[in-house]
C-alpha positions as CSV (number, residue, x, y, z in Angstrom):
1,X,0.0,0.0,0.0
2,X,1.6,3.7,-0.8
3,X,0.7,6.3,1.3
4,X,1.5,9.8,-0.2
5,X,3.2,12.2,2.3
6,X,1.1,14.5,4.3
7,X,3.0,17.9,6.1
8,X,5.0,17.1,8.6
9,X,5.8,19.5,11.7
10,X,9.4,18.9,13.0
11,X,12.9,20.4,14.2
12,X,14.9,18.3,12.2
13,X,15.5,15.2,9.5
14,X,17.9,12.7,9.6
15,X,19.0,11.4,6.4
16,X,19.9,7.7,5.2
17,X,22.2,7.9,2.1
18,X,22.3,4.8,0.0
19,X,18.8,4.7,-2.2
20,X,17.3,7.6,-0.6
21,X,19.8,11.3,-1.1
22,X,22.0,9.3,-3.4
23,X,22.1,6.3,-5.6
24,X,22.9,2.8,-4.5
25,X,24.5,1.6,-8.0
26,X,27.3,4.7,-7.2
27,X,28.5,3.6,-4.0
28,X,28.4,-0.5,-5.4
29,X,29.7,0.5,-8.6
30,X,32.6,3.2,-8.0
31,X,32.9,3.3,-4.1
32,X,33.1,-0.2,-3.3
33,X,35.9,-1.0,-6.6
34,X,37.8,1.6,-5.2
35,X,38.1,0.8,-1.7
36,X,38.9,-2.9,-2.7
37,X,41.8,-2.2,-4.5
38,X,43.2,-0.7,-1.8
39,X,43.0,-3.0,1.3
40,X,45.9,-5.1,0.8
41,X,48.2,-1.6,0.6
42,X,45.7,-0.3,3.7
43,X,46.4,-3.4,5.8
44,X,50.2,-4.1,5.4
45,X,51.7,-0.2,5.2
46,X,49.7,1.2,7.8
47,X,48.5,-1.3,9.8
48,X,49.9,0.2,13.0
49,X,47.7,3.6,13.0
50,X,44.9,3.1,15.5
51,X,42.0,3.6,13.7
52,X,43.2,0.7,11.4
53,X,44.5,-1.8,13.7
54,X,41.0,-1.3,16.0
55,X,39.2,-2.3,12.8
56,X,41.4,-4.8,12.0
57,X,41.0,-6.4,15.6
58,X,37.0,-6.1,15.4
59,X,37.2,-8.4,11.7
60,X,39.7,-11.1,13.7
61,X,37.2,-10.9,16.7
62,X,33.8,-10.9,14.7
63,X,35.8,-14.3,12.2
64,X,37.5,-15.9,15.8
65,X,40.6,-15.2,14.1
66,X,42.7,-13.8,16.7
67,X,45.7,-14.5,14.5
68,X,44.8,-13.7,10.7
69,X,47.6,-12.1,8.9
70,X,47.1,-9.3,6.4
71,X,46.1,-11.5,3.7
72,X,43.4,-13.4,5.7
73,X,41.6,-10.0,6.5
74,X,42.0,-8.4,3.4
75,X,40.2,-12.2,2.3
76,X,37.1,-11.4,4.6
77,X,36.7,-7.7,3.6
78,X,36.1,-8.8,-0.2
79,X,33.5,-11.4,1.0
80,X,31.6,-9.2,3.4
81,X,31.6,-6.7,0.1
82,X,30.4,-9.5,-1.9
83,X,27.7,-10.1,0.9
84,X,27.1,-6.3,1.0
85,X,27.7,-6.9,4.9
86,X,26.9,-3.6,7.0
87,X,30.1,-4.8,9.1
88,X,31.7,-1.8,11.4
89,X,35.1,-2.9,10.5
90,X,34.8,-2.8,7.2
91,X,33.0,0.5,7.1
92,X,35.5,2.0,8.5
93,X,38.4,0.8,6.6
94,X,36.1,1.9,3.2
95,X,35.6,5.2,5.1
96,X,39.2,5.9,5.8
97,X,40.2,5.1,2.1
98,X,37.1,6.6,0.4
99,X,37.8,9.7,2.8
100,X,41.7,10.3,1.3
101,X,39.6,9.4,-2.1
102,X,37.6,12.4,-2.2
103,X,40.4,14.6,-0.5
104,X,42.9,13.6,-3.4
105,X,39.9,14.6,-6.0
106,X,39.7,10.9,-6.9
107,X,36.4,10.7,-6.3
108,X,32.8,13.2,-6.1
109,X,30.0,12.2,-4.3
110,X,26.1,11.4,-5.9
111,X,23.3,13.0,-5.2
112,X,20.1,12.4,-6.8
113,X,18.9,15.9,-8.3
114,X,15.7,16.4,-6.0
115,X,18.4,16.3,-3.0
116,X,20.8,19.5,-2.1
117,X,18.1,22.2,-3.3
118,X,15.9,20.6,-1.1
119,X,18.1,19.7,2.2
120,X,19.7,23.8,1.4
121,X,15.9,24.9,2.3
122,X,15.0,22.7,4.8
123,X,18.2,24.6,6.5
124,X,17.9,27.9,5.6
125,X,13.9,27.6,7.3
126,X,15.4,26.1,10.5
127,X,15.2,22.5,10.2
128,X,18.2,20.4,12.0
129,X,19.6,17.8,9.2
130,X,21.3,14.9,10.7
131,X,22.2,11.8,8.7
132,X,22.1,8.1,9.8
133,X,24.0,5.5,7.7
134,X,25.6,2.2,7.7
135,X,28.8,4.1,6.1
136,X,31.2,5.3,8.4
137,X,31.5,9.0,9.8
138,X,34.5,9.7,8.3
139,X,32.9,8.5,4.6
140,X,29.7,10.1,5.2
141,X,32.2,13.5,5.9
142,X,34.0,12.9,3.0
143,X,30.3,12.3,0.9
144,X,29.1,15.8,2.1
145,X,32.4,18.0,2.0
146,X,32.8,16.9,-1.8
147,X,29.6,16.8,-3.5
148,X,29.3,17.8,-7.0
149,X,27.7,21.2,-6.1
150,X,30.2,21.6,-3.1
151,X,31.4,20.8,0.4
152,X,27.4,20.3,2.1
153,X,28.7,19.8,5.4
154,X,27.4,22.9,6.8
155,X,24.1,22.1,6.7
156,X,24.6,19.0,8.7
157,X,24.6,19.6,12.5
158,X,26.2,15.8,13.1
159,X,26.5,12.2,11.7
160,X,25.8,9.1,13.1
161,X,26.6,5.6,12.2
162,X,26.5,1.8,13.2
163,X,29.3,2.1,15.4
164,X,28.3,5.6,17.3
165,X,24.7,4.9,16.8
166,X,24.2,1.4,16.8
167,X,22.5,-1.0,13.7
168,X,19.9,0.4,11.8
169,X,16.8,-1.7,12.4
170,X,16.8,-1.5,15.8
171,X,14.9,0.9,17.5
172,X,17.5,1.7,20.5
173,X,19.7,3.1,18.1
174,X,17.1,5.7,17.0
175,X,16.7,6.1,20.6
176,X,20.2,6.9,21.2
177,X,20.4,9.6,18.2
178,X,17.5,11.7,19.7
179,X,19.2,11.4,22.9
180,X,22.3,12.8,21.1
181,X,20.8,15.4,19.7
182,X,18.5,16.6,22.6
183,X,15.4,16.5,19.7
184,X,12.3,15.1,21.3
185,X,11.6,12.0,18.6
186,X,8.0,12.5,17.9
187,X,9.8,15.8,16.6
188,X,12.3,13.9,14.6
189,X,11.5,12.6,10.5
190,X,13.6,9.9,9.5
191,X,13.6,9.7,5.6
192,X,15.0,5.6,4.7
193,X,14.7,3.4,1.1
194,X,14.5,0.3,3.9
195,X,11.2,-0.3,5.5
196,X,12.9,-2.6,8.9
197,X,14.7,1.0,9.3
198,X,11.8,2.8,9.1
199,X,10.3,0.4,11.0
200,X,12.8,0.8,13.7
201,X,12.4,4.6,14.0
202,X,8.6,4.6,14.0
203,X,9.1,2.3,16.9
204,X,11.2,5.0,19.0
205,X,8.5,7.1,18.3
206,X,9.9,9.1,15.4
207,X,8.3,10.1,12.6
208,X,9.4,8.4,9.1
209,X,8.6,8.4,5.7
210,X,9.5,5.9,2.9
211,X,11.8,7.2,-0.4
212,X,11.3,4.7,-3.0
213,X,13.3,5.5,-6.2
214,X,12.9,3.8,-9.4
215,X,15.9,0.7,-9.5
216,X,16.7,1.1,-6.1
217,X,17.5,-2.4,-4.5
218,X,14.3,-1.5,-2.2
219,X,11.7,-0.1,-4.9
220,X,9.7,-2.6,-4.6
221,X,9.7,-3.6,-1.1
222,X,6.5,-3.8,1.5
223,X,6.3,-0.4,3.0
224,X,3.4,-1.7,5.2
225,X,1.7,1.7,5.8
226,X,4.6,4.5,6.0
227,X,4.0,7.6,3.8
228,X,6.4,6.8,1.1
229,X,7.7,9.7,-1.3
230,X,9.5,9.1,-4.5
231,X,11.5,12.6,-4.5
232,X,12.8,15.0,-1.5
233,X,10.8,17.4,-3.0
234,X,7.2,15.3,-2.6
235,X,8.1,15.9,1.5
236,X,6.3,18.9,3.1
237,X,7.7,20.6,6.3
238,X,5.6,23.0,8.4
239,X,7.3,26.6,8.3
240,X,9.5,27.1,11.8
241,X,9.4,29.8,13.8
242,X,11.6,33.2,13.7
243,X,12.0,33.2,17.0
């Protein structure tokens, strides 16, 4: 059943990225390639920085491989890609390399065209934007600051993902963001492609509203009865106040 998107009277939105601001087939396609190329360098050169050799450690702990070499973890990244696994570790080894990506110029971010007008009002009336993904801080940073119309970050008060949020499709995690950000949740939209996330966040008493967009992995899911929207500019958002 689709259930067209009535007005919605909020503080802010928090925004999933894959399928919903931004097309899946670009981060499976030209993110994921890229990243995989570069474990094996990733792993064995720099191994010893902290943010890589925690990672590291959580893949050896989450396998019971306490003692898998280089090659062995490199091994399980390119499976749990292959599986499209939501994995911490590996999100944050493809943030940290998709991060110096986009720095180097290597690579610009997607957005679908109903997106950045839209999210650049939402701001300029108020609204608190706040995005929510499976990708790592550091990659979602990198996917704002070099969009093709420009660094977005600033309208972005924070990001939050599986390891500082918790997983998606459970509802503490949604319970923990509002926490974070001090925004009551029936005063919080979340805006998903997934309905088990939405699903989540209507259960922490949020409100959420479907984006289905045509040859998205989830276009043609059950949305059950969420309000489902097919462009960022279908979503209505009651005027805030000046004071």
């Amino acid at each position: 059943m689709s259930v067209a998107p009535g007005r919605f009277d909020v503080d802010a939105v928090v925004l999933d990225i894959e399928g919903t601001t931004s097309a899946t087939g670009f981060v499976v396609e030209v993110l994921y390639p890229y990243a995989r190329a570069r474990f094996g360098a990733l792993l064995t050169t720099r191994g010893a920085e902290p943010e890589v050799a925690r990672a590291v450690a959580q893949v050896r702990a989450e396998v019971g491989e306490p003692d898998a070499d280089a090659a062995r973890v490199e091994e399980i990244l390119g499976r749990w890609v292959d599986e499209d696994r939501k994995a911490t570790p590996l999100k944050t080894l493809q943030g940290i390399l998709w991060a110096e990506g986009f720095a180097r110029g290597d690579l610009v971010s997607h957005f679908y065209p109903d997106v950045i007008e839209v999210l650049r009002r939402w701001h300029a009336d108020g609204v608190r934007l706040y995005v929510y993904s499976s990708g790592s801080v550091a990659a979602q940073r990198a996917w704002f600051a070099h969009s093709p119309e420009g660094d977005l970050l600033g309208l972005v008060s924070a990001l939050f993902d599986t390891e500082n949020a918790g997983p998606k499709q459970e509802a503490d995690s949604y319970r923990k963001i509002a926490s974070s950000t001090g925004v009551a949740p029936e005063r919080l939209l979340f805006l998903s492609d997934r309905p088990g996330e939405l699903d989540a966040a209507r259960a922490a008493g949020w409100r959420a509203v479907g984006v289905r967009r045509a040859g998205e992995p989830y276009a043609d899911a059950d949305f059950g009865d969420h309000p489902l929207a097919a462009a960022f500019s279908q979503i209505s958002l009651a005027a805030r106040s000046s004071s």
